[in-house]
KEPA-393431 format. One record per residue: x, y, z of N, C-alpha, C, O, CB in turn; residue in three letters. Coordinates in steps of 0.02 Angstrom, whole numbers, plus 32768, in hexadecimal, padded with zeros to 4 digits. Glycine has a CB too. Example, Ala and Ser with C-alpha at 12.3 -4.5 7.8 and 13.67 -1.06 7.14 Angstrom:
<pts>
82947EE4818682677F1F818682947F5B818682C87F5A81A782357F2081C4ALA 82827F90816282AC7FCB816582858002818A829E8039819282C07FE2811ESER 
</pts>
This chain:
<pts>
272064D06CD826F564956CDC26B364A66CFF26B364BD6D38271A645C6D01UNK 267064986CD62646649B6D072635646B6D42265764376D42261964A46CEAUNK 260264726D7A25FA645F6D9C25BE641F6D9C258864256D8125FD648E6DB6UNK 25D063ED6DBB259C63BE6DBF255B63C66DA4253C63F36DC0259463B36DF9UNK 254563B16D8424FB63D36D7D24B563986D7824AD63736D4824FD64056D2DUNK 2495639A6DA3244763706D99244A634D6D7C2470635D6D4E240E63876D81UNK 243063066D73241E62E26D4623CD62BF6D4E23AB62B76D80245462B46D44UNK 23C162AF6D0B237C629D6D182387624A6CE723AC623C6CB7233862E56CF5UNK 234F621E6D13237761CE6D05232C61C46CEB22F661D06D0623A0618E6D56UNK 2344619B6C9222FF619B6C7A22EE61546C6022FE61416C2722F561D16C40UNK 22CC612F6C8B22CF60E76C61227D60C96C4E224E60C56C7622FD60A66C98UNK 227F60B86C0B225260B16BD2224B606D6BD7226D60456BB7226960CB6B8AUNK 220160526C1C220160166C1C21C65FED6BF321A960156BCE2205600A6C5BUNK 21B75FCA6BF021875F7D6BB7218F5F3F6BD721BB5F156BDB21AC5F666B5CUNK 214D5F496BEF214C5EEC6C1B217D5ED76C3821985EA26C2921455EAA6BF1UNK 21905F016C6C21BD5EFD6C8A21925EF56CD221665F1E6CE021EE5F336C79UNK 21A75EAE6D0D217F5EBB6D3D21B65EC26D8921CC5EF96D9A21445E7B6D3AUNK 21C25E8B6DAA22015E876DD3223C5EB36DC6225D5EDD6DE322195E486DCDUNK 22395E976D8D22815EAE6D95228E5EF96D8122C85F0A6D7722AE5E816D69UNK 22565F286D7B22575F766D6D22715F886DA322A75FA16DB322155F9E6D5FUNK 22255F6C6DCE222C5F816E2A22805F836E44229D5FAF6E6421FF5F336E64UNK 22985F436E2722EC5F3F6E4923235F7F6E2A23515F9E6E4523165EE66E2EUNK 23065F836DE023475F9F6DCD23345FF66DF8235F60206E0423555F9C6D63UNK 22E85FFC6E0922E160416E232309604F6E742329607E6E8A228C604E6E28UNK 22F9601A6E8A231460076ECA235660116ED0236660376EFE230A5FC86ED8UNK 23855FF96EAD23C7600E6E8123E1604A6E7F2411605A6EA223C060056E43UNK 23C060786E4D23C460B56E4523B760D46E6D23D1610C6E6C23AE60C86E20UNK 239260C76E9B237861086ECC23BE61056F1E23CE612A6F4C230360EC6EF0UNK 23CE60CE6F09241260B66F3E244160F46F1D245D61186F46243D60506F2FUNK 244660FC6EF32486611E6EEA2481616C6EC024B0618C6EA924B760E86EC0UNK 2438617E6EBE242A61BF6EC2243561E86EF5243461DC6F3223F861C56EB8UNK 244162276ED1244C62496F042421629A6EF923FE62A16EC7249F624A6F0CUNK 242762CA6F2523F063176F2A23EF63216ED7241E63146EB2241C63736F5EUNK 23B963366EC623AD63546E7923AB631B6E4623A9632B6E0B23EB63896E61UNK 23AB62C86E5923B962A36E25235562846E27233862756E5C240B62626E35UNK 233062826DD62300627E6DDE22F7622E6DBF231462266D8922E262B96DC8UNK 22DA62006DD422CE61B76D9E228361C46D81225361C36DA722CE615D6DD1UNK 227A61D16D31224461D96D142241617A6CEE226D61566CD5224B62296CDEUNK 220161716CF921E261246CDC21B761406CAF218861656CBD21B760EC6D15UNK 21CC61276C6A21AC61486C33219A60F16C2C21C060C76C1321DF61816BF0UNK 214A60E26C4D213960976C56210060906C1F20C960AA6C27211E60816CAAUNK 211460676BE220E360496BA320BB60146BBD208960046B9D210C60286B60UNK 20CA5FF06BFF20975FBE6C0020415FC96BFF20215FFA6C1320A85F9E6C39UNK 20305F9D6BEA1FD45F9E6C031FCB5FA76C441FB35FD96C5F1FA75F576BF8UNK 1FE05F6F6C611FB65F6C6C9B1FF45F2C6CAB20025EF96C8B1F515F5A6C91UNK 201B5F526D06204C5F2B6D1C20325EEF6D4C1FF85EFF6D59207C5F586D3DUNK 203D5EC46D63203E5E946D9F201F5EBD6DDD203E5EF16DE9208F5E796DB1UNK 1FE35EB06E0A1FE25ED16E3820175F076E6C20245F416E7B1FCF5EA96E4BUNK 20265EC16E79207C5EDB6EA420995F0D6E8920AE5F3B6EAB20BE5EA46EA3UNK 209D5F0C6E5620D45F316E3320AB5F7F6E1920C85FB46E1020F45EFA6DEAUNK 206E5F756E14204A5FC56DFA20415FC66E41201D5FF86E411FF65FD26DBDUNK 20445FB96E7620505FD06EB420765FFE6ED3206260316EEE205C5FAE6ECAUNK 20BC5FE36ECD20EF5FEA6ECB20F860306EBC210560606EE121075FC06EAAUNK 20E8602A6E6320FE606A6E4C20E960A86E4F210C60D96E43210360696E20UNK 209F60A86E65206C60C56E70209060E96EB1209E61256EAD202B60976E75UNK 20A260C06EF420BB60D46F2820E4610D6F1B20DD61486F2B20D960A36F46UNK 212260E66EED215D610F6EE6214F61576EE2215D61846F0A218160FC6EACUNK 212261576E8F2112618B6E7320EA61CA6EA520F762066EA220EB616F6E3DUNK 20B261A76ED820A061D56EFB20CE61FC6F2320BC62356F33207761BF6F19UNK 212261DB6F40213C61F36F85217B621D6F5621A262386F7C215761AA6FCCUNK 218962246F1A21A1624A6EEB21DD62216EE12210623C6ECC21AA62946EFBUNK 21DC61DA6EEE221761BE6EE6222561C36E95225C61D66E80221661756F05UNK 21FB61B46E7221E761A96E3521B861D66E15218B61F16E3421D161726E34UNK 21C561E06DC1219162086DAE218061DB6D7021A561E16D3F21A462576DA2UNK 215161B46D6F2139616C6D6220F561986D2A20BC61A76D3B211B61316DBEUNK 211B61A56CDA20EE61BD6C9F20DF61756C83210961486C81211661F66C62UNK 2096616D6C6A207F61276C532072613E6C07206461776BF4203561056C81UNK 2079610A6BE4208961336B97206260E76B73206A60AC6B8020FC61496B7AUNK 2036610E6B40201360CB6B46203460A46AF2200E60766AE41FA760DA6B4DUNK 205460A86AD32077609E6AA820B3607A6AAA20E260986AC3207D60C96A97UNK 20BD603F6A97210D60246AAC2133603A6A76212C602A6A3B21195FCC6AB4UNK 215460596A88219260846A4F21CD608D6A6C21BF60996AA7218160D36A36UNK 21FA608F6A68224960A16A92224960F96A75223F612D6A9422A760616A69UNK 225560ED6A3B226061376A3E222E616D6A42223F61A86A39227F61476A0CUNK 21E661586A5321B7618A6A6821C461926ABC21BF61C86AD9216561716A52UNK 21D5615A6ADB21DD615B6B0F2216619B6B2C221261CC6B5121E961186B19UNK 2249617D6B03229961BB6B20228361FF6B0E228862306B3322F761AF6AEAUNK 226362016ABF224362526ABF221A62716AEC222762AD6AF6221C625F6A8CUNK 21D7624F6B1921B362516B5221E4626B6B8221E2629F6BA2219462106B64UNK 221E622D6B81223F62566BBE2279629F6BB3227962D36BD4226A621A6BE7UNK 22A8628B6B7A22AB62D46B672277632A6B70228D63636B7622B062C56B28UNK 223863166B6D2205633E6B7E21F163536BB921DE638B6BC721DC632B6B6AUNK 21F7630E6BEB21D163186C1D2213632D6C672204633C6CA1219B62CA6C24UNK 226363296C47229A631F6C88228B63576C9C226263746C7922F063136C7FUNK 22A5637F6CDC22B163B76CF7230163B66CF7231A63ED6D01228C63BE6D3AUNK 2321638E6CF0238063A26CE8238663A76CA42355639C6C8023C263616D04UNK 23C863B96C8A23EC63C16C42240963886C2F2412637E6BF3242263F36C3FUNK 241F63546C66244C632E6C58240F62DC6C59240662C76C922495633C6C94UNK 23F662C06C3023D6628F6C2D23F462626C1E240662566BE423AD62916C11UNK 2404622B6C69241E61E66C4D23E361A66C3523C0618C6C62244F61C76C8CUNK 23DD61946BFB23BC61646BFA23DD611E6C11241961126C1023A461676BBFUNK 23A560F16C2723B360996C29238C606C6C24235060776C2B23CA60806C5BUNK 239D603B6C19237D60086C33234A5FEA6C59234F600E6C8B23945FFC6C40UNK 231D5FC46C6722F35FBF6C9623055F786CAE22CF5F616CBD22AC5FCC6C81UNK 23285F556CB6234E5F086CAB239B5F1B6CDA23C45EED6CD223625EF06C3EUNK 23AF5F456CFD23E95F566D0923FD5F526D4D23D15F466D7623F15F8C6CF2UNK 24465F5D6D6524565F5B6DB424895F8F6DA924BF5F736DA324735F0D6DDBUNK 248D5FC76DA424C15FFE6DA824F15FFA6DE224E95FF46E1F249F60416DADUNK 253660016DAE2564600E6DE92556604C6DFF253160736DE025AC60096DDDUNK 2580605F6E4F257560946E85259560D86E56258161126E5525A4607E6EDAUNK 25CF60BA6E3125D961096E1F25A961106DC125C461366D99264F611D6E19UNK 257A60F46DB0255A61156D75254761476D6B2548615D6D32253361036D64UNK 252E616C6DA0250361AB6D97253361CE6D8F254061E96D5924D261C46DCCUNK 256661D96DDA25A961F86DE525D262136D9B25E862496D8625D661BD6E0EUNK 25CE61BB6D7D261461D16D4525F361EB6D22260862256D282647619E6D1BUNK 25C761EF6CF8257E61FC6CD3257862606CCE257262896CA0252C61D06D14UNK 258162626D2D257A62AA6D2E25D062C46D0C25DA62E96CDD256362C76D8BUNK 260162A26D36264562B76D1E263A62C46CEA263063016CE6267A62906D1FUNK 263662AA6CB7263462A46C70262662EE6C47264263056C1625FB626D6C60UNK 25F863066C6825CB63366C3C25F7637B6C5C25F863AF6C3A256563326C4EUNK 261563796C95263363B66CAD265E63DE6C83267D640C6C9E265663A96CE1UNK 266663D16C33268963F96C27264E64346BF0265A64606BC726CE63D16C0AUNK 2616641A6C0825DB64566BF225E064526BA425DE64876B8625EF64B16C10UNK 25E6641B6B8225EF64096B3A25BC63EB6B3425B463C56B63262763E36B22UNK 258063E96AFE254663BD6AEE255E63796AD3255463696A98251763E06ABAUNK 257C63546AFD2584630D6AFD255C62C86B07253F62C06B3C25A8630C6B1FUNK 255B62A66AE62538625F6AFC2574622E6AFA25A262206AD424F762426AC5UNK 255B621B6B3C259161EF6B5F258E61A86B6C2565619C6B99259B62066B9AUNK 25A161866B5D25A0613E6B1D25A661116B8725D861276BA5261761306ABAUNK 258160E56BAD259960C46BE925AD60836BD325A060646BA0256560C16C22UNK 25E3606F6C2025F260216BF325A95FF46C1A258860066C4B265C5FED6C0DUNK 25A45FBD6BF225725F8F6BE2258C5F4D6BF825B15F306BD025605F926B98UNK 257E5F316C33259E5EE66C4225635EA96C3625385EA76C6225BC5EE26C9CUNK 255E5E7B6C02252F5E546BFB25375E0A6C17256C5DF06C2625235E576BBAUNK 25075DF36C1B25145DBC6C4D25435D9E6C4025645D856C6D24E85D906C56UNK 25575D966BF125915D626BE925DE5D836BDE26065D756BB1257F5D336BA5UNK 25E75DB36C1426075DC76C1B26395DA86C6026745DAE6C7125EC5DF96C12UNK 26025D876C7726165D7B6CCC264F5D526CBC26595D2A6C8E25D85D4E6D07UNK 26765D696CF526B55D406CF226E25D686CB7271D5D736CC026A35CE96CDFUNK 26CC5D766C8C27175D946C5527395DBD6C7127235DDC6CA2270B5DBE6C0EUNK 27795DC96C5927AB5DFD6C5827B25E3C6C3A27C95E3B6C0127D55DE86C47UNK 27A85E606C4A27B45E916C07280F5EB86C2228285EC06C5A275B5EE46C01UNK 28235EC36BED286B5EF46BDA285F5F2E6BC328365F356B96289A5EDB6BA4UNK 28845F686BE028815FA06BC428AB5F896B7128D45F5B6B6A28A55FDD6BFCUNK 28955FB36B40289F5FB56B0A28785F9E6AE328775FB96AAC28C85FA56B01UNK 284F5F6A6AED28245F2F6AC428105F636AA228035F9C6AB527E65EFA6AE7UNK 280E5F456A5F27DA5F686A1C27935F936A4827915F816A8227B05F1369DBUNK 27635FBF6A3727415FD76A4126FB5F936A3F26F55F666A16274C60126A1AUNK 26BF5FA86A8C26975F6C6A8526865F9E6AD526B35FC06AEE26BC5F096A77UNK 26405F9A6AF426255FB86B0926255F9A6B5826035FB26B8625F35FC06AE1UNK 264F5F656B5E266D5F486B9726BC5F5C6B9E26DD5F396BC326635EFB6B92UNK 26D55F856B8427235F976B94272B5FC06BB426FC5FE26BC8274C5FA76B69UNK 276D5FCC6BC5278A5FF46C0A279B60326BF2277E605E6C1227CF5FD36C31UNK 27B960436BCD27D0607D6BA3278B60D26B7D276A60D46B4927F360456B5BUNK 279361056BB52775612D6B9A278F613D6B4727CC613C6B3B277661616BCBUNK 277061476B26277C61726AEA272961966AAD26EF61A76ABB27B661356AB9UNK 274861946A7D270161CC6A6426E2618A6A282705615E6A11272362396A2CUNK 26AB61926A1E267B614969F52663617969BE267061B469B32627611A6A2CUNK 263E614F69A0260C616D697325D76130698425BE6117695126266178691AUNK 25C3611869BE2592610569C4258060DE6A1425A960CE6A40258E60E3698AUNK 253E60D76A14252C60CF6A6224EE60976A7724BA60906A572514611C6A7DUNK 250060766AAE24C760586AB5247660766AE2248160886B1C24E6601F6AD0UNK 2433607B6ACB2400608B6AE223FC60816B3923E060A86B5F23D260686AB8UNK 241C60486B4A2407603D6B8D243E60496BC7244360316BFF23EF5FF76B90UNK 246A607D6BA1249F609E6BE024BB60F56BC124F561096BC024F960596BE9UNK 2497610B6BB524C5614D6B9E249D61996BB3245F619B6BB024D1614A6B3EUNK 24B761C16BC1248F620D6BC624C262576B9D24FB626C6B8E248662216C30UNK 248B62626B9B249662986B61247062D86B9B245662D56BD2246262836B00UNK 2482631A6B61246A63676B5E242963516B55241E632A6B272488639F6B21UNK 23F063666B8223B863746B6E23B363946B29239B637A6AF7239D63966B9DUNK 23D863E56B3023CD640E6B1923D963FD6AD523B364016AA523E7643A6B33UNK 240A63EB6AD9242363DD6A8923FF63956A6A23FA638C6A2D248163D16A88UNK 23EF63756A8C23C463446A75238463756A4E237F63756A1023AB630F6ABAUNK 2368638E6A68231763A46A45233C63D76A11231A63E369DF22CF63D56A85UNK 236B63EF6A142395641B69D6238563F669A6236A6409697223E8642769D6UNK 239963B169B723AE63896979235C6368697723636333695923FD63486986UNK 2336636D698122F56342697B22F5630F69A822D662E0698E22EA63226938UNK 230962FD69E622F462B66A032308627F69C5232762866990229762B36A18UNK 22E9624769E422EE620C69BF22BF61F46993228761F769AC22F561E169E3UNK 22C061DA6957229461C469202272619F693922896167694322AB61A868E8UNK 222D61AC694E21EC617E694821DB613F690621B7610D690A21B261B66940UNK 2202615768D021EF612E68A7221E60F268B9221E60C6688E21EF61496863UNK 224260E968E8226160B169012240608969252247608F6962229160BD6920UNK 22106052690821D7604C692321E75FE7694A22185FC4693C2191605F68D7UNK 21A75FD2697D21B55F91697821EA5F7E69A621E75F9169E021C35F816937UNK 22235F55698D227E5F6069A6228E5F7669AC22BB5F7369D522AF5F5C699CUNK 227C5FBA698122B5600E697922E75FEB696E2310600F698B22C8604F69C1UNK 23035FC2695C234F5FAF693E236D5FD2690B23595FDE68D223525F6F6922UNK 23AF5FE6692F23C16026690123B86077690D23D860A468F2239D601D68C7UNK 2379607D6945237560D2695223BA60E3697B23D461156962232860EE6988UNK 23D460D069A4242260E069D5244B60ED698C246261266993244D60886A14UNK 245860DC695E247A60D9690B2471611A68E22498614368CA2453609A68D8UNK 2431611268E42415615D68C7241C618C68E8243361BB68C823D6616568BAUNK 240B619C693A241E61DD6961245F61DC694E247E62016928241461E169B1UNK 247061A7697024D561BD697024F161D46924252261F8691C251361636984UNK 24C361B668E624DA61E768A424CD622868A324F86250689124BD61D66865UNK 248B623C68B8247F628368CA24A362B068EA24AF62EA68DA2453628868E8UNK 24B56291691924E062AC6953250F62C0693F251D62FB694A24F262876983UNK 254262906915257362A36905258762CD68B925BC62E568A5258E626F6911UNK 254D62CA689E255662ED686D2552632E6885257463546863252F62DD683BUNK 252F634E68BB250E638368D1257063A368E3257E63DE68E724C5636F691CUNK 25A1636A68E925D563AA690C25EA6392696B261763A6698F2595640C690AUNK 25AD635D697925B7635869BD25D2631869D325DD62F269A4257D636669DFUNK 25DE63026A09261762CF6A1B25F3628D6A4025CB628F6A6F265462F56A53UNK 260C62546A1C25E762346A6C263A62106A81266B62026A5E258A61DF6A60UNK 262B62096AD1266D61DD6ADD265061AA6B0D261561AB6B2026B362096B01UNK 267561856B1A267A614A6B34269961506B7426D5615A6B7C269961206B0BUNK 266A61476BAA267661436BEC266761116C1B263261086C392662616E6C01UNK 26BA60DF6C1D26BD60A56C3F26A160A96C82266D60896C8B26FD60916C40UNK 26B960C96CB5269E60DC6CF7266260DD6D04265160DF6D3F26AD61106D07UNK 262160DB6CBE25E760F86CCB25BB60A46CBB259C60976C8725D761476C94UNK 25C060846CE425C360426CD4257060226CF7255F60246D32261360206CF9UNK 254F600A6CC325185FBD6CE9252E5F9E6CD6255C5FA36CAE24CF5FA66CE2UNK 25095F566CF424F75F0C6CFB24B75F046CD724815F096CF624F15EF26D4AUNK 24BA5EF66C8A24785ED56C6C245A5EA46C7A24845E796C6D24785EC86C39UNK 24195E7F6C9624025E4B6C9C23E85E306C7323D15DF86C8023E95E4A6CC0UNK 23DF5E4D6C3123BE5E436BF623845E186C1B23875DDB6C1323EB5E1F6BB7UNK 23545E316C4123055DEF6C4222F35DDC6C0D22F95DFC6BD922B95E056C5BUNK 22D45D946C1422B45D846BD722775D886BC422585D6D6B9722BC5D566BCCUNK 22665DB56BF5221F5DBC6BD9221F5E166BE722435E366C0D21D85D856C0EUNK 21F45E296BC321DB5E786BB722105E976B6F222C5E7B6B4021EF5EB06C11UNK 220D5EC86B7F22405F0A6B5A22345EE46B1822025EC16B1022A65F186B77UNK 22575EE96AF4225E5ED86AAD225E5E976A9E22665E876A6322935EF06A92UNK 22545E5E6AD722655E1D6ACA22185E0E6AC722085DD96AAB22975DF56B02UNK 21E85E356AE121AA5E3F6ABA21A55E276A7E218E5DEE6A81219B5E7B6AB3UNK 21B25E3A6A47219E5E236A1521DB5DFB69EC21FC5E0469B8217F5E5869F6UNK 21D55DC06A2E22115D866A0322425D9469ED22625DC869F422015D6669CBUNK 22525D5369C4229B5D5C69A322865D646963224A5D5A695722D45D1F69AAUNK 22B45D77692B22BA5D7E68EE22C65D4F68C022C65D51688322DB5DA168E9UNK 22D55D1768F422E85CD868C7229F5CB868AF22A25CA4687523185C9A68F7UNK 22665CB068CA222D5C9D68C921F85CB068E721D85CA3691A222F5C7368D2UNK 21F65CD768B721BC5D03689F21B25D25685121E35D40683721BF5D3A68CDUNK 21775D24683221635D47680221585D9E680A21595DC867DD212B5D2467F3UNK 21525DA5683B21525DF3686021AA5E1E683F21E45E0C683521525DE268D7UNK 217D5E63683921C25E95681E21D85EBD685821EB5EF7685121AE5ED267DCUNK 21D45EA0689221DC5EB968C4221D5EC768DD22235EF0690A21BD5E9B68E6UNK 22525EA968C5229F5E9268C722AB5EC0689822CC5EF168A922BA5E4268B5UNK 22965EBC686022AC5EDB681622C25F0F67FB22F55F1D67DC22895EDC67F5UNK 22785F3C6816226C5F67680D22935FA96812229A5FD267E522485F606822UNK 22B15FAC686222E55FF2686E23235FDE684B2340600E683222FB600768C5UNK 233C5FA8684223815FB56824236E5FC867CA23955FE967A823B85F636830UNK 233C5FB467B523245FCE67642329600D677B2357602F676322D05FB9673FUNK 22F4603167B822EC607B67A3233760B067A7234460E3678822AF609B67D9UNK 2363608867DF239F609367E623C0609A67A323D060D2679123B86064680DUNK 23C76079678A23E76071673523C8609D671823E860A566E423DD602D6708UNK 239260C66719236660FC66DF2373611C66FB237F614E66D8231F610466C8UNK 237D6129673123886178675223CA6195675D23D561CE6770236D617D6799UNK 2406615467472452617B6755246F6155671624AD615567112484616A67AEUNK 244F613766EB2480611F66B224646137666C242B614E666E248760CB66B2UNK 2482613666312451613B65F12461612465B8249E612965B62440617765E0UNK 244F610F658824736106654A248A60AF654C24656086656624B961426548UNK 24D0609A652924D06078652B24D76042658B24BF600C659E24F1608164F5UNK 2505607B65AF24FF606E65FA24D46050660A24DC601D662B24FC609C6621UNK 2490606965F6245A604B662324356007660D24145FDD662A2423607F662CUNK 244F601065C124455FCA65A1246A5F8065BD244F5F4965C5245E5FD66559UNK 24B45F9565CA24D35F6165DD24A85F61662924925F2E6646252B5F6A65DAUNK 24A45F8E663824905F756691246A5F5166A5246A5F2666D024795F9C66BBUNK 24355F70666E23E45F43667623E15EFE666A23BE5ED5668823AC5F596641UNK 24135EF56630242B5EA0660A244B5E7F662B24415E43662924565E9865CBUNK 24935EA5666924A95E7C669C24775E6366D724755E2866E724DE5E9F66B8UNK 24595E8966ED241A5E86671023F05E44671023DA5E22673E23F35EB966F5UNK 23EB5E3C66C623B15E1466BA23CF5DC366B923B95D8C66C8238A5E2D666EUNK 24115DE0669E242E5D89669224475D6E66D1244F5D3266DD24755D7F6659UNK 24575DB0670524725D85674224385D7B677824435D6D67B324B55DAC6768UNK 23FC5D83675D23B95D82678723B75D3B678E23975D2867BF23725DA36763UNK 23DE5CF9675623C45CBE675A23F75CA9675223F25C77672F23935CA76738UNK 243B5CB8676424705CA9677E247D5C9C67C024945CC067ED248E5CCD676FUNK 246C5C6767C0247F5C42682D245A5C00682024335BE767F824445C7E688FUNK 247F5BEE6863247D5B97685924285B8D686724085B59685E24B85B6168A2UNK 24115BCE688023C95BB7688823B15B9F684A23945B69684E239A5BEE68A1UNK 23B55BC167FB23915BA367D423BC5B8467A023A75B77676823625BCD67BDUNK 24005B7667B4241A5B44679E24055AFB67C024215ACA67A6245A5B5367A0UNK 23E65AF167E623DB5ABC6803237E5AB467F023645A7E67E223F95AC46856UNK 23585AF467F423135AF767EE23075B1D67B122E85B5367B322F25B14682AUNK 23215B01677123145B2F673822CD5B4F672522C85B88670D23275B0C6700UNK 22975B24673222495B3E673822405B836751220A5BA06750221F5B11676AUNK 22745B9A676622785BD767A2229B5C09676F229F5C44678122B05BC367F7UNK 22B25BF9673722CD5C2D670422875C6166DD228D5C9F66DD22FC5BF866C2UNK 225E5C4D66C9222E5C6C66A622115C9366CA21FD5CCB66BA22065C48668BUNK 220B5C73670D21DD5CA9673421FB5CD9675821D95D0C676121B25C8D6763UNK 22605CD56783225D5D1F678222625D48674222505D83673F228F5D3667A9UNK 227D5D26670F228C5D4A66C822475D9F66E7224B5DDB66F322685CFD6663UNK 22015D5666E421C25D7966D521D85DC4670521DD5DFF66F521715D4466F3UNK 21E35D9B674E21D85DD2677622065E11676521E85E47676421E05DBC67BDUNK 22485E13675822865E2A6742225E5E6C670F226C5EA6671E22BB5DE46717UNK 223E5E6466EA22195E7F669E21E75E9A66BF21D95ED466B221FD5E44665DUNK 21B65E6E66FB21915EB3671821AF5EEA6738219E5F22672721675EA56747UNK 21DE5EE0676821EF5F16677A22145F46673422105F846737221A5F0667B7UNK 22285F326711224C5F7366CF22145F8266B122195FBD66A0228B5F586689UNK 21E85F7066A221A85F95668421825FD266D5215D600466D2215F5F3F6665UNK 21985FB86704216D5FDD673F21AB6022676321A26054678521535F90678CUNK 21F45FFC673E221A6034673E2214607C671B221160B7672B2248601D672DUNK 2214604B66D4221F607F66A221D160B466A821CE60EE6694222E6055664DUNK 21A0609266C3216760C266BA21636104670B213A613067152113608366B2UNK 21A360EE673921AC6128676A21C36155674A21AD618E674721D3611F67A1UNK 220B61356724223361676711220D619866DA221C61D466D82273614666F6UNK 21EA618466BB21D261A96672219B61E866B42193622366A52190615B6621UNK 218461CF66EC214E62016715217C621E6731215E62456757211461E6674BUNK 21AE6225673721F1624C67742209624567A821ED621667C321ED627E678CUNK 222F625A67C8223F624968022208624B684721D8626D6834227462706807UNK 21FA6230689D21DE624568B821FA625B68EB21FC6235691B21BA622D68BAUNK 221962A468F1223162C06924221562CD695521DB62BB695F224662E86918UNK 224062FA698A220862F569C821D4633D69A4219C632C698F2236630A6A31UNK 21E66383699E21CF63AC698721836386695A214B639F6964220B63D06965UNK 21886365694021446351691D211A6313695A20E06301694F215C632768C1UNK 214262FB6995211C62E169AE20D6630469E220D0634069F2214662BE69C5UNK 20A162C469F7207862F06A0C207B62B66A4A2089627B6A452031630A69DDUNK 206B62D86A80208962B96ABB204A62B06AF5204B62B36B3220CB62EC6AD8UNK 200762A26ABB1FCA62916AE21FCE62506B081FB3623E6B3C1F8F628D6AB5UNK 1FEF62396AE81FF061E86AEF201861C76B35201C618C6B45201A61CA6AA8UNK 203762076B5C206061FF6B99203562246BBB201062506BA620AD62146B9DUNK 204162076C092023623C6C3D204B62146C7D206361DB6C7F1FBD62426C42UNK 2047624A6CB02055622B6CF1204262126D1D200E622E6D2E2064623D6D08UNK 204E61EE6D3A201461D56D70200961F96D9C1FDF61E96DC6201E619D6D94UNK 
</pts>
């Protein structure tokens, strides 16, 4: 078994103001020698207080606070894939309250020197108060370690190394990125490598309602392909033939399936509309290729 090894904690924040500051505050409680927190930060321009704050951090090395002027999720994790000094990169959340042993189980995890990505559990607010049982069906709040074929963006760390093997994460997951965690983890696993699921390695989501991806609304209302878009490119990039036909057609019919526009039918035409922009804005990534990290250009980040 190898030995403990470094970790570097990478979280990819967007109008995120208070509540960054807390979840850093958080993390830095339960770091320990060699553990680094990189802020791969898309905002413009934060709240006084708060570009204060970080500014502070960043100068006394609490933090290594890269400003990236692009809101992207997965340009962000490639930035930090680029920029960690450990092997073992846990990404998260910027909305979060980590339990004391995350980092801990996080490091356990990887000790058996296998290029693993390691799936954390995820407690969401409406979780409070439930029960969970060992055995329950698989769901990213259960008690039971075992192996996935898939992971959520805002609790898991992987191999550096083997991450940039495999290209980082698709840039063309643009907007929501809905769907890039889908596509790595197909990569991933087609590649031969494992992800598992590690209960012990546990946050507290606060889901805020304002910043990160709640940026650009909901999907229910709006004409925007902003929702749309990654699960189309998702479907061109791991399905084909008739597969991708049914997918795209389930897609579309359950886009205006919910009591929202059973009750507001006026609201059918226009996501239809939006639904059709994003597959025309899909299909024209997929036909240009993938955007790995290897083709990225990483002018667009710097450090403070």
């Amino acid at each position: 078994m190898s030995a403990l090894r470094a970790i570097s904690v990478a979280i990819p924040s967007y109008r995120r103001e208070q509540v960054l500051l807390n979840s850093i505050r958080e993390l830095s409680l339960i770091s320990s020698a060699g553990t680094e927190i990189l802020i791969i930060d898309q905002t413009p321009q934060h709240e006084a207080p708060v570009e204060a704050q970080l500014t502070a951090w960043n100068a006394e090395g609490a933090i290594r606070w890269i400003r990236s002027e692009l809101p992207s999720i997965p340009m962000a994790m490639n930035v930090a894939l680029r920029e960690a000094k450990n092997d073992i990169v846990l990404f998260l959340d910027d909305d979060i309250v980590p339990d004391e042993q995350l980092l801990a189980a996080h490091r356990e995890a990887h000790t058996s020197g296998e290029a693993l990505l390691v799936a954390g559990r995820v407690l969401q607010p409406w979780h409070k108060g439930v029960k969970f049982a060992h055995g329950e069906p698989f769901h990213f709040a259960c008690l039971d370690r075992q192996p996935v074929y898939e992971f959520m963006g805002g609790n898991f760390s992987i191999s550096r190394k083997a991450a940039i093997e495999l290209g980082g994460f698709d840039e063309n997951f643009v907007k929501v990125a809905y769907r890039f965690e889908a596509e790595f983890a197909h990569r991933w696993c087609a590649s031969g490598r494992q992800i598992v699921y590690e209960p012990k390695a546990l946050i507290h989501h606060l889901k805020a309602v304002e910043g990160g991806t709640r940026t650009f609304g909901t999907h229910l209302t709006t004409t925007r392909p902003d929702h749309a878009v990654g699960e189309y490119y998702y479907f061109f990039v791991t399905k084909n033939g008739s597969d991708l036909i049914r997918a795209i057609t389930k897609r579309l019919l359950n886009s205006v399936r919910s009591k929202h526009h059973l009750r507001r039918p006026w609201w059918i035409p226009m996501t239809l509309f939006a639904e059709v922009r994003g597959l025309i804005w899909a299909a024209r990534m997929y036909r240009r290729g993938p955007m790995h990290i290897q083709q990225t250009m990483f002018d667009g980040a710097h450090a403070c």
